[in-house]
C-alpha positions in Angstrom: 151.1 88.4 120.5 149.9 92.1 119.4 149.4 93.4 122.4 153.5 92.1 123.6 154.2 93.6 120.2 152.6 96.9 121.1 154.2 96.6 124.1 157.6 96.5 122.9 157.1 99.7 120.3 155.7 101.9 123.6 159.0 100.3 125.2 161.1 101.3 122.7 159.2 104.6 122.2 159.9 105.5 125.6 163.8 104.6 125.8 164.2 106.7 122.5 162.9 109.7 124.7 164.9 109.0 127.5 168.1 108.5 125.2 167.5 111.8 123.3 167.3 113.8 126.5 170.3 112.5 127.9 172.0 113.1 125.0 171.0 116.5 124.8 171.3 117.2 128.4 175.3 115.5 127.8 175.6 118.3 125.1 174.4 121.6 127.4 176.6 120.2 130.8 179.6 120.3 128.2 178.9 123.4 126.1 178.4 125.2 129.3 181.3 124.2 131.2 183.8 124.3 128.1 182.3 127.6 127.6 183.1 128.9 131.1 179.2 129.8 131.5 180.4 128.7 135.7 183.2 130.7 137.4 186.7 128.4 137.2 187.8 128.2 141.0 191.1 130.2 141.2 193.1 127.1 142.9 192.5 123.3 141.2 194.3 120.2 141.9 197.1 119.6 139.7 195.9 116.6 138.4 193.8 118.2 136.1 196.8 119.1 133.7 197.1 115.2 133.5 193.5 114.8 132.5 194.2 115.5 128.5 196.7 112.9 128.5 194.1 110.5 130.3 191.5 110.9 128.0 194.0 110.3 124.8 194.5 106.6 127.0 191.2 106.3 127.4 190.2 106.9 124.1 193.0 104.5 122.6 191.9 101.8 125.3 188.4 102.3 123.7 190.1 102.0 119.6 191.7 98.9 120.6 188.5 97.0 122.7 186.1 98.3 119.7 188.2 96.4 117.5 188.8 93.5 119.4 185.1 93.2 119.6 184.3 93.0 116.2 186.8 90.6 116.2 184.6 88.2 118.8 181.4 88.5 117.2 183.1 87.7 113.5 184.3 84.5 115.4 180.7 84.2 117.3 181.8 84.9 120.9 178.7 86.8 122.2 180.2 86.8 125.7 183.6 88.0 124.8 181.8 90.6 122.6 179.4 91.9 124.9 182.6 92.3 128.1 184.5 93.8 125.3 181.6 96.6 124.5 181.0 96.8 128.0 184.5 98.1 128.7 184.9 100.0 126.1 181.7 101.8 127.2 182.6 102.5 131.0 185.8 103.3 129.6 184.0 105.9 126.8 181.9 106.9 130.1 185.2 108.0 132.0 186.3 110.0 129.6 183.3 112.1 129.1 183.7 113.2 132.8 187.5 113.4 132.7 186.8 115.6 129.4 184.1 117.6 130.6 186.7 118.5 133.9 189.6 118.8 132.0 188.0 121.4 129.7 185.9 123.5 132.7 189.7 124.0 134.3 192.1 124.1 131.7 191.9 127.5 129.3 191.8 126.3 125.9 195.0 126.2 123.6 194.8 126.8 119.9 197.0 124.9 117.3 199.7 126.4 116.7 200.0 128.7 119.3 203.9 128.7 120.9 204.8 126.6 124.1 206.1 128.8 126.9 205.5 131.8 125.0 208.3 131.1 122.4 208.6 132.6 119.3 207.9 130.4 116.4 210.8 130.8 113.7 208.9 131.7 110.0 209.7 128.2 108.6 207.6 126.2 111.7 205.3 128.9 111.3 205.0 127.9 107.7 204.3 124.0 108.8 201.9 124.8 111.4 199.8 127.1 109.0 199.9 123.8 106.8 198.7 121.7 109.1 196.1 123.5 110.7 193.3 122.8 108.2 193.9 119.7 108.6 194.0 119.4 112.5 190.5 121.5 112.7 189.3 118.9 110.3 189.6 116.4 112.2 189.0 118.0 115.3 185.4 119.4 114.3 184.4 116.1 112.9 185.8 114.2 116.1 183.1 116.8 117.8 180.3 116.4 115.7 180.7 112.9 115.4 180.9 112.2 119.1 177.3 114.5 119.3 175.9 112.2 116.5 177.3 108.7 117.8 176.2 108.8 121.5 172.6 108.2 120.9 173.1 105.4 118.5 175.7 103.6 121.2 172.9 103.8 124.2 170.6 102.9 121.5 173.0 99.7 120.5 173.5 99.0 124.3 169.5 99.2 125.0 168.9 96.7 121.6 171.8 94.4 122.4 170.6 93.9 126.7 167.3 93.7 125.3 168.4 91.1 123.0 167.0 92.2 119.8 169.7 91.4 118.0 167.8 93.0 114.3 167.7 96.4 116.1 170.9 95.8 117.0 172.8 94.5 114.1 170.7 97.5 112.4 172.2 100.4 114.0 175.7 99.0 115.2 176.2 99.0 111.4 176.3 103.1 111.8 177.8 103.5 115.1 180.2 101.0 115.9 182.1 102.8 113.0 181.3 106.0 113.9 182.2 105.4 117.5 186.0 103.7 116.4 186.8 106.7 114.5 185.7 109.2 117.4 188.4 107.6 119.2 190.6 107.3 117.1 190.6 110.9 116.1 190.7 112.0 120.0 194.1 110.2 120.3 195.6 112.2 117.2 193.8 115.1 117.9 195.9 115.1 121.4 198.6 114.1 119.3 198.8 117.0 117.3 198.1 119.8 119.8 199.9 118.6 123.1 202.8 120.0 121.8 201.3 123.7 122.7 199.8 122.8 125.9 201.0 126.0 128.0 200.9 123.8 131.1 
């Protein structure tokens, strides 16, 4: 029994490594492609221009599933639970890779900034100087929360296909809200700055 015990802790031990690098390897890929640290190819698809509107879908696909699944396993439907979470995974998944693109190709836009290079009359000026706190608030904790969360969700995963459901219980109680309000915030964080998409 102590040496499965022992077992188990190396285990876990080792998938902790193996989360935390490909966490932080997530990070550098998109730090150095939203930086532009690659050349941007002069010609793209025009698809790409779709891609912020896709990830706003997929994140309010993932909102809704996340809920629903707390929903199954408050009425005991492990099965339901686990499809649920599985979605809302592949889904998260896809959106880190339509993200990452969508960012690499598109030049950035800055709240605020006038669509079609109009000129913003003083009183929408006034507004959008208002509300701009309050979008970078949300927007730099929808960041920082996204770093934070994805270790704890492969964690979750890892705990919950291993079956330990103490582990998991454990640290779903930090990242399953965590993760809900990461998408949440990405659908009003598109929200509020479509608008000045220059595309």
């Amino acid at each position: 029994m102590e040496t499965q015990e022992l077992f188990n802790k190396q285990n876990d031990k080792t998938v902790f490594k193996i989360v935390l690098g490909i966490s932080i390897l997530i990070c550098i890929v998109v730090v150095v492609l939203n930086q532009k640290l690659i050349p941007v190819p002069d010609k793209f698809p025009d698809f790409i221009f779709k891609l912020p509107l896709l990830n706003a879908i997929l994140n309010g696909s993932c909102s809704l599933l996340l809920i629903a699944s707390l929903w199954a396993i408050k009425k005991r439907n492990i099965v339901l639970h686990k499809k649920l979470n599985l979605t809302a995974f592949l889904l998260s998944s896809l959106f880190l890779i339509s993200y990452v693109t969508a960012h690499y190709f598109i030049p950035d836009t800055k709240f605020g900034d006038s669509n079609h290079n109009e000129v913003l009359e003083s009183s929408e000026l006034l507004i959008v100087s208002g509300i701009r706190p309050i979008y970078l608030t949300i927007l730099l904790s929808h960041i920082f929360l996204a770093v934070i969360v994805l270790p704890m969700i492969l964690l979750s995963f890892y705990y919950a296909l291993k079956d330990d459901r103490v582990k998991h219980k454990k640290i779903t109680r930090f990242s399953y809200p965590l993760w809900l309000y990461v998408t949440v915030t990405g659908v009003i964080v598109y929200a509020m700055i479509s608008p000045y998409y220059n595309y």
